[in-house]
N, C-alpha and C positions, 0 to 999 in steps of 0.2 A: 625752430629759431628763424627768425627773419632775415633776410639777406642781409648784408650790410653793404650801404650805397657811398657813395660820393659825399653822399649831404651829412652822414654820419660822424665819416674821416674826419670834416671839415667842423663837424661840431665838437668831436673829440681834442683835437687840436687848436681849437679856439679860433681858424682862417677861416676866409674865403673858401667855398667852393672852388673860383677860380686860381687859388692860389696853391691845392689840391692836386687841380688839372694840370698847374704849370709843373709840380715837382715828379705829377707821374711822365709827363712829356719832356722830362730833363731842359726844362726851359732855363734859359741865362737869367734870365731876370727875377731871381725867388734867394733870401736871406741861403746861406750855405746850411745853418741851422737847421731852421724852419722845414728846410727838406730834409734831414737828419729825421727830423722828429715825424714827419708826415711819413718815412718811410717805414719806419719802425711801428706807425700804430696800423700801417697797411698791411704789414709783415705779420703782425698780432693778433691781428681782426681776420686775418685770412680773404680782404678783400681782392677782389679780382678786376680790373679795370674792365671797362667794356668800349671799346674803341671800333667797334663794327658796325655798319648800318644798322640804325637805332628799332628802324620799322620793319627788319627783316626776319620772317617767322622760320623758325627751326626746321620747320617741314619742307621750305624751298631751299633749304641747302644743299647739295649734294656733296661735299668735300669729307674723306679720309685725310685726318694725320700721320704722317710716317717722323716718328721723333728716333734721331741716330746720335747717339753718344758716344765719340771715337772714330767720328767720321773720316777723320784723316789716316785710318787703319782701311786699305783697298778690299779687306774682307769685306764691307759693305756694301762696295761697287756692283756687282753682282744681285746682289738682293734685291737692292733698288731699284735695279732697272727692270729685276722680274716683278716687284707689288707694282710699279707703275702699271706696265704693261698690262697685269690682271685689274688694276684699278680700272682703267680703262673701257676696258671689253664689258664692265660692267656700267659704261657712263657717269664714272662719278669724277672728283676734279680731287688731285695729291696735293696735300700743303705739306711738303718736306720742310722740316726746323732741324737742325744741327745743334745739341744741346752742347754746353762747354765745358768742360771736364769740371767747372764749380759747379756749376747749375744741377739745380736738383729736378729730373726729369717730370715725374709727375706734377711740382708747381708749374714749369713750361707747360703740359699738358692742359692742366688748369684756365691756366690766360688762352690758353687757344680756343680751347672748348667755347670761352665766351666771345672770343672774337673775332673765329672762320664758323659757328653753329655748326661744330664738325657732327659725324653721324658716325665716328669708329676714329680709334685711334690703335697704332702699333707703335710697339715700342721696340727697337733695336738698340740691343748692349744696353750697356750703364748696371745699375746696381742691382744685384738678383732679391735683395730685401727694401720694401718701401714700407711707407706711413702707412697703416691699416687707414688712418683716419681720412685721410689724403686723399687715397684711392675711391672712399668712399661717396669724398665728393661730385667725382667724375661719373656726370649720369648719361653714358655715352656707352657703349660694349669695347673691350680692351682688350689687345691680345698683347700677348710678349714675347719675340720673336729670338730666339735664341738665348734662353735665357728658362732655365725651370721652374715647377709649378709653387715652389715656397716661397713665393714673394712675400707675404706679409703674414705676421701673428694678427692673430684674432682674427683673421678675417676669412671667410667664408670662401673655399676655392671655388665655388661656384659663381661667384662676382665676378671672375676673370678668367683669362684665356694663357697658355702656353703652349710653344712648339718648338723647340729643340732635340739637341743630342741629351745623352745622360753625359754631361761633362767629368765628372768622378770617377764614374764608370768606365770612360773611354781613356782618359787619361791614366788609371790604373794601367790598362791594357798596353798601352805603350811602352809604358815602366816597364814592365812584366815582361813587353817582347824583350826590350834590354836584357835586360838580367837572365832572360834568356839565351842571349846573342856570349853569354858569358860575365857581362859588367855588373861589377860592385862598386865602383868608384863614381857615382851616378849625378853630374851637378842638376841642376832647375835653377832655368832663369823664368822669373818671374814678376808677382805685382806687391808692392809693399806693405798697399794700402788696410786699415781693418774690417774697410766696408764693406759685407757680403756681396760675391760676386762671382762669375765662374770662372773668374782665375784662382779663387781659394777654392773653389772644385776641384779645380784641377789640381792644385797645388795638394789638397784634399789626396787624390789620386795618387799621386806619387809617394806621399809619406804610408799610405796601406799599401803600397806593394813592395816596397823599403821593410812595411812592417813583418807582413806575410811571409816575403821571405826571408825574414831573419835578418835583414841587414842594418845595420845601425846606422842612423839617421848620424850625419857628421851636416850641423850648422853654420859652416865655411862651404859651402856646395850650394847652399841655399842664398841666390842672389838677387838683387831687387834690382829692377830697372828705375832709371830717375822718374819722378813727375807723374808715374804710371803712365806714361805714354807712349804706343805699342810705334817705332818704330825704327827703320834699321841702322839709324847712328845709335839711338840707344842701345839695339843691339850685339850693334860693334863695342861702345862704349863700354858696356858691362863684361863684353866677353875679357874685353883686354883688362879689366880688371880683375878678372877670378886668373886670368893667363898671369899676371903679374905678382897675384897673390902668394904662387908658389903653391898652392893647395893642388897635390894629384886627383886628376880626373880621368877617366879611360871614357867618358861619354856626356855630351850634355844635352839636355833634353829642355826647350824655348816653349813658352806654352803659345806661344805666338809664331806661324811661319815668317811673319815680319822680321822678327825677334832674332831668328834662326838664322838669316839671309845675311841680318848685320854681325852675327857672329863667324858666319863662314869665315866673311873677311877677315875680323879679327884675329881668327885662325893663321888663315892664308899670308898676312902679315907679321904674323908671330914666327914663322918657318913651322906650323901643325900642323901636317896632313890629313887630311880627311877624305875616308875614314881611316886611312893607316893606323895613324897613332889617337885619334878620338875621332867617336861617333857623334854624331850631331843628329837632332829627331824636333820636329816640328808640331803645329797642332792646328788645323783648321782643311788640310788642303787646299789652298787658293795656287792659283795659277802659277805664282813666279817660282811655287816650289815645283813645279815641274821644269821648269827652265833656268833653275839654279843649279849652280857646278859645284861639286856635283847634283844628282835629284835628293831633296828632301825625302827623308822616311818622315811621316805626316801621317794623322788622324785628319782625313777631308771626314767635313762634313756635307751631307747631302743639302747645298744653298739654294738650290731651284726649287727642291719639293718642299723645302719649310716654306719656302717664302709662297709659293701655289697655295699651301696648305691654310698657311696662315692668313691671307687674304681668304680663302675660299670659307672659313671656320667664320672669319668677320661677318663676310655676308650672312653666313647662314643664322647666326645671331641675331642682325641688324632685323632678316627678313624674318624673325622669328621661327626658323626652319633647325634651331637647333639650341640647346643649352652650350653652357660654357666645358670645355675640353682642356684637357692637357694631355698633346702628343709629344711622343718621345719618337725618334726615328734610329736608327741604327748609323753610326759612322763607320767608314772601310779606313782599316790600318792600310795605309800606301808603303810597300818596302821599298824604298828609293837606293840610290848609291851611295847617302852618306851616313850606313852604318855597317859595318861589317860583325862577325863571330871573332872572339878573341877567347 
C-alpha cells in the first residue's frame, strides 16, 4: 500500500494542500470545520505529518526516542537519567516526549519516527497492550521498558523488545508476605482503568494470593485512585476515603510508593498508626520510600539494570548484534517499618 501524502488529505477533503498544512499546524486562520474534517480523514488514513528536514537521509540521523507516560510519577526520574547517560557513551542524541495520559503512545511514536528519523525507540509505562497493527508500522527496533512481553495479539514477539519485573508475580509476593505478617483484612489501592497495564498485574497479584489462600476477596477494599494518576494527594485522597468508608482493614497495600506516601498521611491525619494499628506496603522501591516515616515495605525494583539492559538490548538490535529479547529481572521485597506481625 502506498504512503499516503499531504496531496491525498487534501484530495480527500476537497482543500488546498495548504489548507491541510494550516489545520496540521493549528493555524487560526482555517474554517473550525474544515479542520474537524481534515482531522478525522488524517486519523483514518493513518497519515503521519512529516515536519523534519525534508532532504535528510535516515542514515545521518543518530537520535533514540525515550517516550514516558506518567511522567509526573518520580519513579521515572531515575531511569532517564540512566538511558541518557548510556545514550551517550554510545554518541547518539535523546529526544525525550512526555506522552499525556490521552495520548496513545505508539501514534506519538509514529509522528516521531517521521520527524526526528529516530534509529530506536523506548517506551516507558503507559499501556502493557498495543495495536498489533500500529506497532507494525514503526520500522525502527522497540524496546518497552518496564512493562512485559504481551504487548500485543497477533503479533510476532520477535518484532519487539521487553525488560521489566514480573509485575503479577512480585506483586503476588507482597500480598503473601502480608498474610503472612497475619492479615486478612487486606485493602489495594489501585488503577480503575480497563486498559491493560501493570497495574492490573499487579492488581492481578493480589487477587491470586487472596485466592491461594483462601481469603475472600471483599470489593469495598478494592479502591481506585482518581484520573489514574499516580500521585500522593491522590494517595492521600483515596486513603481518606476507604478511612471514611468505615470498611475494616488491618493493612493496605498502594501498588504505587507514590500512592503509599499520600496514604501515610492520610493515615497520620485520621489518628491511624502505622504500623500499630494498619500496615501499609508499597510497590516500586523509589527513594522517598526509604525516607518516609515510617520506611515503606516496598517491591524496589532493580531501575539502573533495566534501564542499562534496556538501552544495551537497543543497540545490540540497531547493530544487528542480537534478535529481539524479553528480560524479566528479579525484584527484592524491602521489609521497612510500616508493616508489622499481628
Amino acid at each position: 500500500m502506498a504512503e499516503i501524502t499531504i496531496v491525498e488529505i487534501a484530495k480527500r477533503c476537497g482543500v488546498g494542500v495548504s489548507t491541510v498544512s494550516r489545520a496540521i499546524n493549528n493555524h487560526s486562520d482555517i474554517n473550525p470545520e474544515t479542520k474537524k474534517r481534515i482531522m478525522e480523514v488524517i486519523k483514518e488514513t493513518g497519515y503521519i505529518p512529516n515536519n523534519s528536514a525534508r532532504n535528510l537521509k535516515r542514515t545521518d540521523a543518530k537520535c533514540i526516542a525515550v517516550l514516558v507516560k506518567g511522567i509526573t510519577n518520580p519513579f521515572f526520574a531515575p531511569m532517564i537519567a540512566v538511558v541518557e547517560e548510556e545514550i551517550e557513551k554510545m554518541k547518539y542524541a535523546l529526544v525525550l516526549r512526555h506522552v499525556e495520559a490521552y495520548e496513545d503512545e505508539v501514534d506519538v511514536a509514529l509522528e516521531l519516527e517521521k520527524e526526528k528519523r529516530l534509529r530506536g525507540i523506548i517506551f516507558m509505562g503507559g499501556n502493557a497492550r498495543q495495536s498489533a497493527d500500529r506497532l507494525r508500522q514503526l520500522n525502527i527496533p522497540v524496546v518497552f521498558a518496564t512493562i512485559g512481553s504481551d504487548i500485543a495479539d497477533d503479533l510476532n514477539k520477535n518484532a519487539y523488545s521487553t525488560v521489566s519485573v514480573d509485575d503479577a508475580k512480585e506483586s503476588r509476593r507482597l500480598v503473601e508476605y502480608l498474610i503472612g505478617l497475619g492479615h486478612k483484612k487486606i485493602a489495594i489501592m489501585t488503577e480503575g482503568s480497563e486498559t491493560p497495564s501493570v497495574v492490573q498485574l499487579r492488581l492481578k497479584g493480589y487477587l491470586e494470593a487472596l485466592k491461594i489462600n483462601g481469603i475472600e476477596v471483599n470489593d469495598n477494599l478494592i479502591r481506585y485512585v482518581d484520573k489514574q494518576i499516580y500521585t500522593m494527594h491522590n494517595g492521600y485522597e483515596t486513603a481518606r476515603a476507604l478511612i471514611e468508608s468505615g470498611e475494616e482493614f488491618t493493612a493496605l497495600y498502594c501498588i504505587s510508593d507514590v500512592l503509599a506516601v499520600g496514604a501515610l498521611r492520610a493515615l497520620a491525619d485520621a489518628g491511624i498508626r502505622v504500623p500499630e494499628d494498619v500496615s501499609v506496603a508499597g510497590f516500586d522501591g523509589q527513594e522517598l520510600a526509604e525516607y518516609s516515616i515510617p520506611r515503606l515495605t516496598t517491591i524496589r525494583q532493580p531501575l539502573a539494570d533495566i534501564s542499562r539492559e534496556t538501552v544495551r538490548l537497543l543497540f545490540d538490535i540497531i547493530d544487528k548484534k542480537s534478535y529481539h529479547r524479553h528480560i524479566i529481572f528479579p525484584g527484592d521485597l524491602i521489609k521497612g517499618e510500616s508493616t508489622r506481625e499481628i
